[in-house]
VEXDREN-2710 file (C-alpha; in Angstrom, 1 decimal):
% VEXDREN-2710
k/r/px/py/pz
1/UNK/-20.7/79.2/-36.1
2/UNK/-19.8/81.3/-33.1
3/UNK/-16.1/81.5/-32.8
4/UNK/-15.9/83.3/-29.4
5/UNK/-17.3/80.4/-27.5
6/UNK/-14.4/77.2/-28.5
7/UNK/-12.5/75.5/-26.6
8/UNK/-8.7/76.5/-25.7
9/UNK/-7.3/74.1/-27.5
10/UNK/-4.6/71.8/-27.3
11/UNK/-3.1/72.3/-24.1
12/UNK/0.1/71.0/-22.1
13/UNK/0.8/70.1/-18.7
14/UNK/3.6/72.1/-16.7
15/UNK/5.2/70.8/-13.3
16/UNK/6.4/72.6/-10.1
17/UNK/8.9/70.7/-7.8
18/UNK/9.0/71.4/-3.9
19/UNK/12.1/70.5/-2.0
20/UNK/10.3/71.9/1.6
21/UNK/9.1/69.4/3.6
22/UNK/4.8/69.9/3.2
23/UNK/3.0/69.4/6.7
24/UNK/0.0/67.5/6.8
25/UNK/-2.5/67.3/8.8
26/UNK/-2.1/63.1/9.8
27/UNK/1.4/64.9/12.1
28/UNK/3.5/63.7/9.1
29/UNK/5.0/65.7/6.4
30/UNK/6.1/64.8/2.5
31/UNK/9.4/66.5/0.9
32/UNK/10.7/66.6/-2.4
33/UNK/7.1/66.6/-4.1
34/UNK/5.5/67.8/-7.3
35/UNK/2.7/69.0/-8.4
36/UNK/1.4/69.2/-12.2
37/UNK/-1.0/72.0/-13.5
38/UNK/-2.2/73.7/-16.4
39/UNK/-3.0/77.6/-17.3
40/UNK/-5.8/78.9/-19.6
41/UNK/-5.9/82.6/-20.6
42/UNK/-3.6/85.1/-19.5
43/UNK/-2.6/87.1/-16.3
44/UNK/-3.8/90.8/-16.3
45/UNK/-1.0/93.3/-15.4
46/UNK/-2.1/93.7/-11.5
47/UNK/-2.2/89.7/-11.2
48/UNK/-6.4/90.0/-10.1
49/UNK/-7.8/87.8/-12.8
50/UNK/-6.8/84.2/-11.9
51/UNK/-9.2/81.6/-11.0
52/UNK/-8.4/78.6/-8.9
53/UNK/-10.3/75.6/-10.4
54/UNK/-9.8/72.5/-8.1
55/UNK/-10.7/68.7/-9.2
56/UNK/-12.9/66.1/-7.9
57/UNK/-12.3/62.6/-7.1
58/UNK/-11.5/61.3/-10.4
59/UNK/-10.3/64.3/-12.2
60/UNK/-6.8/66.4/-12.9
61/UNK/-5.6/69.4/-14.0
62/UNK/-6.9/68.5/-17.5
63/UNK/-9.6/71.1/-17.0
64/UNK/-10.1/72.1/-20.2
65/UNK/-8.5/72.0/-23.6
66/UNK/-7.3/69.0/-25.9
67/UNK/-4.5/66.6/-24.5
68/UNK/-3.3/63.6/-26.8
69/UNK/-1.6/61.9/-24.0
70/UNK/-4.3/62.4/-21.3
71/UNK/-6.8/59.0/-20.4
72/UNK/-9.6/61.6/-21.5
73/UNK/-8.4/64.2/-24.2
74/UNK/-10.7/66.4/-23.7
75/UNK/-10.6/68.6/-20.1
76/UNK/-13.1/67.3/-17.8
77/UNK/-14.8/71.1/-17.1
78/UNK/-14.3/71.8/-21.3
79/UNK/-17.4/72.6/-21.4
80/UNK/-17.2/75.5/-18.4
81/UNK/-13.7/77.0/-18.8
82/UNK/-12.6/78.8/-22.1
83/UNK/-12.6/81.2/-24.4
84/UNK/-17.0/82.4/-24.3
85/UNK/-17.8/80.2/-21.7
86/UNK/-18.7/80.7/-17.8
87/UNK/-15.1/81.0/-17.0
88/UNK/-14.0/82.9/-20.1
89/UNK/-10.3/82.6/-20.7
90/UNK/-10.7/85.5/-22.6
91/UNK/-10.7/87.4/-19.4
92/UNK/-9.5/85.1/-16.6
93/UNK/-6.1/83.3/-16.3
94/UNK/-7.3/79.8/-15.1
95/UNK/-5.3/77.4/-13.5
96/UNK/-6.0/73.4/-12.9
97/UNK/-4.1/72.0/-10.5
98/UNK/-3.5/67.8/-9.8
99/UNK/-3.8/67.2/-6.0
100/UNK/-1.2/65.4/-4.2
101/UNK/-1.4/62.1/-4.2
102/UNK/-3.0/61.8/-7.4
103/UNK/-2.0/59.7/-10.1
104/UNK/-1.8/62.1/-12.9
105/UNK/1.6/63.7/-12.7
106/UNK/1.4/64.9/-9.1
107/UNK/3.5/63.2/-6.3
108/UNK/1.4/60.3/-5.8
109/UNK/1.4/56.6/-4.2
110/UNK/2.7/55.5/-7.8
111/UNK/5.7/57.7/-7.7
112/UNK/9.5/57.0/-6.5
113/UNK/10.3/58.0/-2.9
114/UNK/13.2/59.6/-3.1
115/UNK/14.5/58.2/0.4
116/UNK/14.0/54.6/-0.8
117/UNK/14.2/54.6/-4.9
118/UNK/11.1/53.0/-4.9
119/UNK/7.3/53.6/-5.2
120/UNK/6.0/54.9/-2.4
121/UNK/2.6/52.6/-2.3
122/UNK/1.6/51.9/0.9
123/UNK/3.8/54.4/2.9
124/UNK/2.2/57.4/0.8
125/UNK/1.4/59.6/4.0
126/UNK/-2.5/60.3/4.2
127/UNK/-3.2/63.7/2.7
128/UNK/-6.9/65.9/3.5
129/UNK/-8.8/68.4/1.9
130/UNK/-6.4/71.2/4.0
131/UNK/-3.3/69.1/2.6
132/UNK/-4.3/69.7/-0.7
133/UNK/-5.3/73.9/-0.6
134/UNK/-1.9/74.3/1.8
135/UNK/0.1/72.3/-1.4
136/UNK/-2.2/74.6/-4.1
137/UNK/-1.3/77.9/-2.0
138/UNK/2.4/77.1/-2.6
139/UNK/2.0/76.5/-6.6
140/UNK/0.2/80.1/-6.4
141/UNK/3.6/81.9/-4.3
142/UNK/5.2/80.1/-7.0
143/UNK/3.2/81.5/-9.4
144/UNK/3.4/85.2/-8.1
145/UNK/-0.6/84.7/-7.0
146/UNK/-0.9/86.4/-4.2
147/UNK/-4.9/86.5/-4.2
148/UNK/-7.5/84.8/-6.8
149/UNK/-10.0/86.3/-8.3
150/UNK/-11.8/83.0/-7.3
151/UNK/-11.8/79.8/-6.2
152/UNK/-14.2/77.2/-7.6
153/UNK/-14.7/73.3/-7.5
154/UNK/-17.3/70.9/-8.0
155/UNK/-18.1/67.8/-5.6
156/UNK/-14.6/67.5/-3.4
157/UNK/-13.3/70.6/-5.4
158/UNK/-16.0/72.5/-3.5
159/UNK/-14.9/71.7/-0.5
160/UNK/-11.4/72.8/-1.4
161/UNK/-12.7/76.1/-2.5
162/UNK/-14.5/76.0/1.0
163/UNK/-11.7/75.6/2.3
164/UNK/-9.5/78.2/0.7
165/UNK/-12.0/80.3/1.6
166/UNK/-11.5/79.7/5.7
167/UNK/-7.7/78.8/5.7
168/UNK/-6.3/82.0/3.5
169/UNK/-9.8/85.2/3.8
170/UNK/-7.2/87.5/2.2
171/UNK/-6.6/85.4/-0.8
172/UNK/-9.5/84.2/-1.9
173/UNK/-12.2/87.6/-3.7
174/UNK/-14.6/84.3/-4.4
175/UNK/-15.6/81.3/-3.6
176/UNK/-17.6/79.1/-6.3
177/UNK/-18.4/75.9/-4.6
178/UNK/-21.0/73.7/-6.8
179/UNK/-22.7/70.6/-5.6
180/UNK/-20.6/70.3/-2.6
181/UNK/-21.2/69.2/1.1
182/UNK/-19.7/70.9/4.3
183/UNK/-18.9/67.0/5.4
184/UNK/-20.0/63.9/4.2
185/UNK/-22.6/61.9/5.9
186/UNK/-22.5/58.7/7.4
187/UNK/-24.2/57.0/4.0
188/UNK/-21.7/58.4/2.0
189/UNK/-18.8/57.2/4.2
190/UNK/-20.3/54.2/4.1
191/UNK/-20.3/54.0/0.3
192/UNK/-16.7/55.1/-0.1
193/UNK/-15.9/52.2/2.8
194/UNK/-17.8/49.4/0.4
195/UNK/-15.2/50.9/-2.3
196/UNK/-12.1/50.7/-0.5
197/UNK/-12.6/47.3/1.0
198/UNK/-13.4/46.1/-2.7
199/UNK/-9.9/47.5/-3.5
200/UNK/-7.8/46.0/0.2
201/UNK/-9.8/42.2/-0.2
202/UNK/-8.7/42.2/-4.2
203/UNK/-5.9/39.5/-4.2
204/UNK/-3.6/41.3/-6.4
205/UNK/-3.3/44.2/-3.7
206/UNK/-0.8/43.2/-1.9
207/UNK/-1.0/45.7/1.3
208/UNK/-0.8/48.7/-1.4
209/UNK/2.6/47.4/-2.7
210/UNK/1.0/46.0/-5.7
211/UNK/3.6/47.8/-8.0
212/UNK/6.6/45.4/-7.1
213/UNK/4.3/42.6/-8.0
214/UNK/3.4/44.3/-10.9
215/UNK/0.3/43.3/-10.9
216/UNK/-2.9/45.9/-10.8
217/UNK/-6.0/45.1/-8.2
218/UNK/-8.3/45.6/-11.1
219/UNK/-11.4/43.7/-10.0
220/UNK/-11.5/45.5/-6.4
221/UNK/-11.5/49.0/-8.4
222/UNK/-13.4/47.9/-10.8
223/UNK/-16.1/47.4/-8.1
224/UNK/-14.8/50.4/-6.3
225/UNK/-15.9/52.2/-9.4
226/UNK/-19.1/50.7/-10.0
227/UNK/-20.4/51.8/-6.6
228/UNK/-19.0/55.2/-7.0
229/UNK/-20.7/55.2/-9.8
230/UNK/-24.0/54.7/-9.1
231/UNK/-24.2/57.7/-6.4
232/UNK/-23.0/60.1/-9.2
233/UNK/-26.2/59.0/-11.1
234/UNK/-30.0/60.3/-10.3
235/UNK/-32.6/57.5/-10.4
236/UNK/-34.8/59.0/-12.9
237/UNK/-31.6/59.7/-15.2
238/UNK/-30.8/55.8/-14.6
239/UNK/-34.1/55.3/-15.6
240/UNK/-34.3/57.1/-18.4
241/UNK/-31.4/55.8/-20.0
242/UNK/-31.2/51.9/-19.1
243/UNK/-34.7/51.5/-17.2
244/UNK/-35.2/47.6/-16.9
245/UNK/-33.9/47.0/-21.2
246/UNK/-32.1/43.7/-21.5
247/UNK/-28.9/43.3/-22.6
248/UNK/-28.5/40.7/-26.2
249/UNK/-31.5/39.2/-25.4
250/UNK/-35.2/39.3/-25.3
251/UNK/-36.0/36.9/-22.3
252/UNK/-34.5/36.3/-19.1
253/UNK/-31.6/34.0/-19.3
254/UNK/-31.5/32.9/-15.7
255/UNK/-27.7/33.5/-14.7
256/UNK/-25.5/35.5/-13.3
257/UNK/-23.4/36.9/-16.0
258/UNK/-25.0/40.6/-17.9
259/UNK/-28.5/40.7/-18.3
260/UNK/-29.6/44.3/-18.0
261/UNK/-27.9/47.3/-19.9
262/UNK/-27.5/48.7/-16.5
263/UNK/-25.3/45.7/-15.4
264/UNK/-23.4/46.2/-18.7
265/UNK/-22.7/50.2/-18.1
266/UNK/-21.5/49.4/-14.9
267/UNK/-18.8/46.8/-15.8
268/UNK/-17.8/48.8/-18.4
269/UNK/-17.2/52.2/-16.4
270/UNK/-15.5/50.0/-14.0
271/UNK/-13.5/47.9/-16.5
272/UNK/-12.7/51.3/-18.1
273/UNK/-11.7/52.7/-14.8
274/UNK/-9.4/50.3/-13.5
275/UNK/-6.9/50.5/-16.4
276/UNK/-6.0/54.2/-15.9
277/UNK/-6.5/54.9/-12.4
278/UNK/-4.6/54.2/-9.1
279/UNK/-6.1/52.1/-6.8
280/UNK/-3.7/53.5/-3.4
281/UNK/-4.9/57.1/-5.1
282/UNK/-8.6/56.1/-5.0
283/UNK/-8.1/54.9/-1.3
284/UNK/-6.5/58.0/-0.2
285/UNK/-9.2/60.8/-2.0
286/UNK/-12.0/58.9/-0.6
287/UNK/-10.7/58.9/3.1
288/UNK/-9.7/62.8/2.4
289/UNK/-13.9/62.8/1.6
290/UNK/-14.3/61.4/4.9
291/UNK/-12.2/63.4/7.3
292/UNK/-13.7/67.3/5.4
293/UNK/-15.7/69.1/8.4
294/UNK/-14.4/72.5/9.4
295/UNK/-16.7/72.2/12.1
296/UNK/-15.5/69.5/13.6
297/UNK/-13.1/71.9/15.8
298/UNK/-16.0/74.6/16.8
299/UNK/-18.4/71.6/18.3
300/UNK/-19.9/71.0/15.2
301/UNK/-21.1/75.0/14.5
302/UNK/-20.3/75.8/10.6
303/UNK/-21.4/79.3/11.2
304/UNK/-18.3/79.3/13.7
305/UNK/-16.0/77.8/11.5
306/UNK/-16.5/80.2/8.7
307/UNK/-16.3/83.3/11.3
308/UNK/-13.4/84.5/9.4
309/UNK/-14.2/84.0/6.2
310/UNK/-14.2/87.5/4.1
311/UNK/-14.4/85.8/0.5
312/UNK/-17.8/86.0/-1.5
313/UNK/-20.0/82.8/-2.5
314/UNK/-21.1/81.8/-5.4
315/UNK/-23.3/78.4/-4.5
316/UNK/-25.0/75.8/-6.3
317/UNK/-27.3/72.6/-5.8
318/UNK/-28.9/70.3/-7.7
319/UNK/-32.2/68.6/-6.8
320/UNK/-31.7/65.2/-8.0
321/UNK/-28.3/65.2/-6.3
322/UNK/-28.6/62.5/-3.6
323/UNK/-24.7/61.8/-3.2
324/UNK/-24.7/65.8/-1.7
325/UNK/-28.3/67.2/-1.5
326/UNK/-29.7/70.5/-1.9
327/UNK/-29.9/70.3/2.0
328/UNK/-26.1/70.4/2.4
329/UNK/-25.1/73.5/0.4
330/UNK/-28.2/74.9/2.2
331/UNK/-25.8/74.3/5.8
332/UNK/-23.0/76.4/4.0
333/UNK/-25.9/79.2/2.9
334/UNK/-27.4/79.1/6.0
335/UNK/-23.5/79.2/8.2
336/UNK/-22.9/82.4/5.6
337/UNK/-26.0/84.0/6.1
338/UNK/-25.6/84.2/9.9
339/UNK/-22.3/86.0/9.3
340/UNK/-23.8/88.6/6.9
341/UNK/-21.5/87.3/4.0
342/UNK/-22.6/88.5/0.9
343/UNK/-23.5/85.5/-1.4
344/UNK/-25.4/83.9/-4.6
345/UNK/-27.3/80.6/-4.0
346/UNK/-29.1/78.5/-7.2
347/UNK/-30.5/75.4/-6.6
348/UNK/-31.1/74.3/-10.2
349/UNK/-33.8/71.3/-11.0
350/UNK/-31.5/69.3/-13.7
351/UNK/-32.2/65.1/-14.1
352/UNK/-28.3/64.3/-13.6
353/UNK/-27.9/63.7/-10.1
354/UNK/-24.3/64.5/-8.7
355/UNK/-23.1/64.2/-12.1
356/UNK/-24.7/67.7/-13.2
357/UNK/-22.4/69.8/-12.2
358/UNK/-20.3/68.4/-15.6
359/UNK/-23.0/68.9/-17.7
360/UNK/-24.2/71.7/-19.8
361/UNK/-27.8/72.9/-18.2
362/UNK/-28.6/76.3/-19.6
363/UNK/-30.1/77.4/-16.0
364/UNK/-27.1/76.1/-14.2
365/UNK/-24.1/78.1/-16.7
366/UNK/-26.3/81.0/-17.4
367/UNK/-26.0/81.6/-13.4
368/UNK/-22.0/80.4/-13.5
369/UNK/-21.6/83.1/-16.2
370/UNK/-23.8/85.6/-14.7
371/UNK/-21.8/85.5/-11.4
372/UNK/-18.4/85.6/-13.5
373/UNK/-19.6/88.5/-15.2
374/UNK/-20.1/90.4/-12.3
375/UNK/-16.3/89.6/-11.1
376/UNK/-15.0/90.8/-14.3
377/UNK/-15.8/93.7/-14.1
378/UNK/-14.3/94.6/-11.0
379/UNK/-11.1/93.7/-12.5
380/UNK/-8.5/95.2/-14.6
381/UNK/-8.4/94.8/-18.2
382/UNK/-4.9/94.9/-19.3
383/UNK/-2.8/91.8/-20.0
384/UNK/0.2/91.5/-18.3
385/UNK/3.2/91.9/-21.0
END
């Protein structure tokens, strides 16, 4: 057994508290907020070696590591971050942070409004992508961060590190943005609008105020999830797995209830879904999905928008991808490339659709760790006391 690549074991969450009012971009602003992370590995004495790693839609700062008392004990990116791995925690000081208006120990829809003593539900102010790196930037002044050694998401934590990358050039040595989009296109709005109006039809909703009624809307995130679901997932992996097998039974039982494994997955991911996770949260990360384009304010040119980035790339694709295709990261490459930025692009043929960049592909984390590699050794080696 190979010792040097484990996992960093059990793990526990820490929380900052903000008392200044946070601008955001709807005009309104949120005070008295908190955000919850977690650190893996240790600072180096000059502060260079810490890595940003920012969630997708249903993730946390449970990046990696063993947590009792999170939904999923084990860290979503376990398999990426720790001690051996890609991000080696033997080397970098890593750092998970829960986005704002999450439902996992950040300042969220669920949590008490100071100003009223109860939940804030439907009056949780709408927070973006920019939100969320401006709110992260103030965790690392917090912190003592004054620059990362990188940057790095998958999916919506892409675009954050995207977006680090354009809204703070000085802080920001690299930007590792995996299966990610520069904006979303109109099918995938379109997806994320079938989920929400799932969740606002669902009786038990109640406007978003669902917490003084204590009831949950779990059959419109259920079907929220379900949908989600399905875009994460390749068709040949779908296949593969479920393909046309019945479910109990060996003929066709002419109803409406489960027939196909497929049909049975799907309840159950969004059965499973709706007991832990917030529906007002689910609503608010998928409209922060939609509203993501840099370029909207430079006529739609990316290449524009990401004039002033100075921050390498470190980009990757997958080809069975169809929620964000190859062709998308190819807009960022293609923006970065016209600005001479110096970068590393892998498009990397895995079965997994979206869902790949949580897997283990050999191709896909021998090029993570190659690329890591190369930024450790730029940095120092001592361990701050």
């Amino acid at each position: 057994m190979n010792t040097s690549i484990s996992s960093v074991g059990p793990v526990s969450a820490a929380t900052l508290s903000f008392a200044e009012p946070l601008p955001l971009a709807s005009g309104q602003s949120i005070a008295d907020y908190s955000l919850c992370y977690e650190t893996y590995g240790q600072l180096n004495a000059d502060r260079s070696n810490a890595v940003l790693i920012c969630h997708a839609l249903n993730a946390s700062h449970h990046v990696a590591g063993y947590r009792a008392d999170y939904p999923k004990d084990i860290g979503w990116w376990d398999n990426m971050v720790g001690p051996g791995k890609p991000v080696d925690t033997n080397r970098f000081f890593v750092i998970g942070v829960n986005n704002l208006g999450s439902c996992f120990g950040s300042t969220g829809p669920a949590s008490i409004n100071s100003a009223t003593g109860r939940p804030y539900g439907s009056s949780f102010p709408m927070v973006t992508v920019e939100d969320w790196v401006q709110a992260q930037a103030r965790l690392a002044d917090a912190l003592n961060i004054q620059r990362f050694a990188a940057v790095m998401g998958g999916s919506l934590g892409g675009m954050q590190a995207l977006q680090w990358a354009i809204a703070y050039p000085d802080r920001v040595a690299h930007a590792v943005v995996i299966a990610s989009t520069p904006r979303l296109s109109a099918q995938n709005i379109a997806f994320n609008e079938v989920a929400r109006r799932a969740i606002v039809t669902d009786p038990e909703f109640h406007g978003g105020d669902y917490y003084a009624h204590q009831t949950v809307p779990k059959r419109g995130l259920s079907v929220a999830r379900m949908v989600g679901h399905i875009t994460y997932l390749s068709d040949d992996d779908m296949a593969q797995k479920f393909g046309r097998a019945l479910r109990g039974s060996d003929d066709y039982r002419y109803g409406f209830d489960v027939e196909f494994e497929i049909e049975s997955y799907l309840r159950y991911q969004g059965e499973k879904f709706s007991t832990y996770f917030d529906a007002n949260t689910y609503l608010l990360i998928t409209r922060a999905l939609d509203y993501f384009d840099p370029a909207r304010r430079t006529g739609g040119d990316l290449a524009a928008a990401l004039a002033q980035v100075t921050s390498k790339f470190c980009l990757v694709s997958f080809t069975t991808d169809w929620r964000f295709p190859p062709e998308r990261t190819r807009e960022i490459v293609s923006a970065l490339m016209k600005n001479k930025a110096e970068l590393a692009y892998a498009e990397i043929d895995a079965p997994h659709g979206h869902d790949a960049f949580l897997m283990t592909d050999p191709k896909y984390h021998g090029f993570v760790r190659e690329y890591f590699d190369r930024i450790a050794k730029t940095l120092s080696p001592q361990v701050a006391a």
